[in-house]
N, C-alpha and C positions, 0 to 999 in steps of 0.2 A: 802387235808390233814388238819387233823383240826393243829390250833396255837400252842398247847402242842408239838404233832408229827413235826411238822417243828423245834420248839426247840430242842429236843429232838435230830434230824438228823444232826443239825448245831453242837452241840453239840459234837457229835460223827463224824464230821468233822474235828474238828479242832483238837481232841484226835487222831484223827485217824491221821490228817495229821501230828502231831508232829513226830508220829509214822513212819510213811513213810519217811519224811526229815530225819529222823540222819539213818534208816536201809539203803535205795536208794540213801541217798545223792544229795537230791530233794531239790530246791530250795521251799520254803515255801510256794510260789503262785502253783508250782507246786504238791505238796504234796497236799493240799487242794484239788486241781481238782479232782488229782489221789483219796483222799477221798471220793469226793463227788459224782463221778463217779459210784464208787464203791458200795456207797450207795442209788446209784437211781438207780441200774439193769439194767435189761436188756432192759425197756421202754426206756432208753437212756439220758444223759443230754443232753442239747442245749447250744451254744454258747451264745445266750442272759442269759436264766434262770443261767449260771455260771455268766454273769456279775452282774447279778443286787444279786443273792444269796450272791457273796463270795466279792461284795463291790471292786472290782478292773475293770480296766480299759479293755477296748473293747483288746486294742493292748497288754497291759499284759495278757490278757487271751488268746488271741491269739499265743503269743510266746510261753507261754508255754504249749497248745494243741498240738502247733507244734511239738515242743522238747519232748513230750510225745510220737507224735506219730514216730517219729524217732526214739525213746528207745525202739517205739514195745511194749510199757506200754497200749497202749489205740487204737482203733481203732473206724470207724464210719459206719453207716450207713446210708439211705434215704428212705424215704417212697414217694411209685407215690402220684405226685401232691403234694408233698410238697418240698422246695425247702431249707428246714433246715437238718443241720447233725445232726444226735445222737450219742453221742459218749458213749461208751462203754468199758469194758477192755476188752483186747487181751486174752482171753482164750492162746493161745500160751506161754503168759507170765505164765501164769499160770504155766502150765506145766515145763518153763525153773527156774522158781522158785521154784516145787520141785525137780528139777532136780542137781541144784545149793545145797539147802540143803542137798539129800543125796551124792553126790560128796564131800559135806567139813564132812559129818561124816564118808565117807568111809578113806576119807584122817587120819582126827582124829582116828578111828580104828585102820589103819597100825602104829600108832605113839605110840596109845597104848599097841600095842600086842607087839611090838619093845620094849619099856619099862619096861614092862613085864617080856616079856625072859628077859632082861639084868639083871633085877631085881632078877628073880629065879637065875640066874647062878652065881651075887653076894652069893645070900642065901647061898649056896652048900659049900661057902668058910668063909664063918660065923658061928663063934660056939658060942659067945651068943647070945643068943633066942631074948634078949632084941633090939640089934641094927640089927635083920633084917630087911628088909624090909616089911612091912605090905601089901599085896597086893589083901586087900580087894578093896578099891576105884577101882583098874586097873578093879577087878574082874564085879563088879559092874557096873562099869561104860559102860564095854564091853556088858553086858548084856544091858543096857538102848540103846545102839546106838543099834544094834540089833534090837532091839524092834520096837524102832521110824522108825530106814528106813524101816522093811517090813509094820508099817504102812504107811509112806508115798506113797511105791511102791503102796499098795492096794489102799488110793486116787487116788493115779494116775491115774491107772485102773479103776478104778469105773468112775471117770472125765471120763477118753476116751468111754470108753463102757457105760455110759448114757447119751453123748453128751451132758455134761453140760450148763447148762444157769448158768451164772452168775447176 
């Protein structure tokens, strides 16, 4: 890779790993791997190439490869005759991540259709126009969760039935 593209990735590591620390609650070392992981595919990172890339210690990278792979965040592979792992993400995770997403907007949904009705059947007992309730947003809003889980569901499917590489 030329110097640019190495920049460029490191880059997008470290954005990326802020990203991952406050959403997963990833430890910072960890967050970075998980980035960087991420960002080097499916050819896999190495053990060394994290120490010497992300500037921490053999035994920090190590805890937290470990703790990754206990989270079921990352997983590895080997290739014959070579005696290095590649580590990779858990497609699995994948999957329970959009699964987690649409689970909290189905939750969200019920909360708003709940609010909703409550809100119409205030309306019914209100006779000025002015302090109804406006039940655009609910309206709206129920539309967008809608939208978003049948496309996450069709990700999903499409992951599963083209046996994704990450």
């Amino acid at each position: 890779m030329t110097k640019e593209i190495c920049n460029k990735k490191m880059e997008l590591v470290e954005r990326l790993g802020v990203h991952l620390e406050s959403k997963d609650s990833l430890a910072p070392v960890a967050a970075r791997i998980m980035a960087y992981v991420i960002l080097t595919g499916k050819r896999g990172a190495t053990f060394d190439e994290m120490v010497e890339v992300l500037c921490a210690s053999k035994s920090t990278i190590s805890t937290h490869l470990n703790h990754l792979q206990d989270l079921k965040k990352i997983e590895y592979f080997t290739k014959t005759g070579d005696r290095k792992k590649y580590f990779v993400i858990n497609k699995d995770s994948v999957l329970n991540h959009i699964d987690n997403m649409i689970q909290e907007w189905e939750i969200v949904e019920v909360l708003h259709l709940e609010m909703k009705a409550y809100k119409e059947t205030i309306n019914k007992h209100i006779t000025d126009e002015d302090e109804k309730f406006d039940l655009t947003f609910h309206n709206n809003y129920l539309k967008f969760i809608s939208s978003a889980s049948a496309s996450m569901k069709e990700l999903k499917d499409n992951l599963i039935k083209n046996k994704f590489n990450l």
